[in-house]
C-alpha positions as CSV (number, residue, x, y, z in Angstrom):
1,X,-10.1,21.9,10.5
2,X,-12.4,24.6,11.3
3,X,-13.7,25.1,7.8
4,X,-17.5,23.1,7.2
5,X,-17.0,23.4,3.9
6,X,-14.2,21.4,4.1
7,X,-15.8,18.4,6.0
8,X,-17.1,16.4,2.6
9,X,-13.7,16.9,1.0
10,X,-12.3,15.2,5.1
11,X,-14.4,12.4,4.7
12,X,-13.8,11.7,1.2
13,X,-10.2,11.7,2.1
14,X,-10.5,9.2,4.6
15,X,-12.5,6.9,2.1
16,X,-9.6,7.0,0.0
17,X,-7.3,6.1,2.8
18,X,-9.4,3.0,3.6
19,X,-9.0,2.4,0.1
20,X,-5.8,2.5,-0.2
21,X,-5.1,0.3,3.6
22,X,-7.2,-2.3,1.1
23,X,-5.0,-2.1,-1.6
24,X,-1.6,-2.4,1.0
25,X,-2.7,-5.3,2.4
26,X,-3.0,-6.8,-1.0
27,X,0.4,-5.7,-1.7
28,X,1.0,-7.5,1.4
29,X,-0.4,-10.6,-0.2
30,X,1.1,-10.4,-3.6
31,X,4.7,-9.8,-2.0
32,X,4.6,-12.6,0.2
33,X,3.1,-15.1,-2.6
34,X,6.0,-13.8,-4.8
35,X,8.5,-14.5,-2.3
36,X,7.3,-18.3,-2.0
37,X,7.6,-18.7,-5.5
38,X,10.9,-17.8,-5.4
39,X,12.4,-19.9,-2.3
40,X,10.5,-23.0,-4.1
41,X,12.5,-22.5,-7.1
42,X,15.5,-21.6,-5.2
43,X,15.9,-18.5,-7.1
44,X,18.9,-16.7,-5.2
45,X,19.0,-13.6,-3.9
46,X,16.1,-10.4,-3.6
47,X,14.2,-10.7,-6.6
48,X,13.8,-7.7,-8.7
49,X,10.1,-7.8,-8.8
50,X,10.1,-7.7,-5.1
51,X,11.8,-4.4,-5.0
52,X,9.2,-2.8,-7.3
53,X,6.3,-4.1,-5.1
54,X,8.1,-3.5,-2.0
55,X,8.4,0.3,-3.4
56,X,4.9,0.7,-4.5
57,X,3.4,-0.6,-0.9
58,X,5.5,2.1,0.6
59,X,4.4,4.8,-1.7
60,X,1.1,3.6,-1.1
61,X,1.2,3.2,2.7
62,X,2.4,6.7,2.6
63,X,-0.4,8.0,0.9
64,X,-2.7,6.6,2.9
65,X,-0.9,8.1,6.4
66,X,-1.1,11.3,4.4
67,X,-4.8,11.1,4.2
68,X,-5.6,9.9,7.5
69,X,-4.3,13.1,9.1
């Protein structure tokens, strides 16, 4: 971007994707914990939680690629 004023608002931007990597890769965690939970109690089939977090980590992951340009 050839505008300086701009720069502060660049690296702010790119704070906030690191941020959000962070918060992805706890996603990451949570989702895979969940999962474990649910073979151990033999729950059957994709459990409806794990949609929702599946979504979010997405959405996330999205937002961060957005900020990184």
């Amino acid at each position: 971007m050839s505008e300086p004023w701009a720069q502060p608002h660049l690296e702010r931007a790119h704070e906030i994707a690191e941020d959000l990597h962070s918060v992805v890769e706890l996603l990451d965690e949570l989702i895979v914990d969940h999962l474990r939970e649910a073979v151990a109690n033999e729950y059957q089939g994709r459990p409806e939680l794990d949609k929702r977090m599946q979504s979010a980590r997405r959405a996330v992951e999205k937002a961060a690629r957005l900020l990184d340009q």
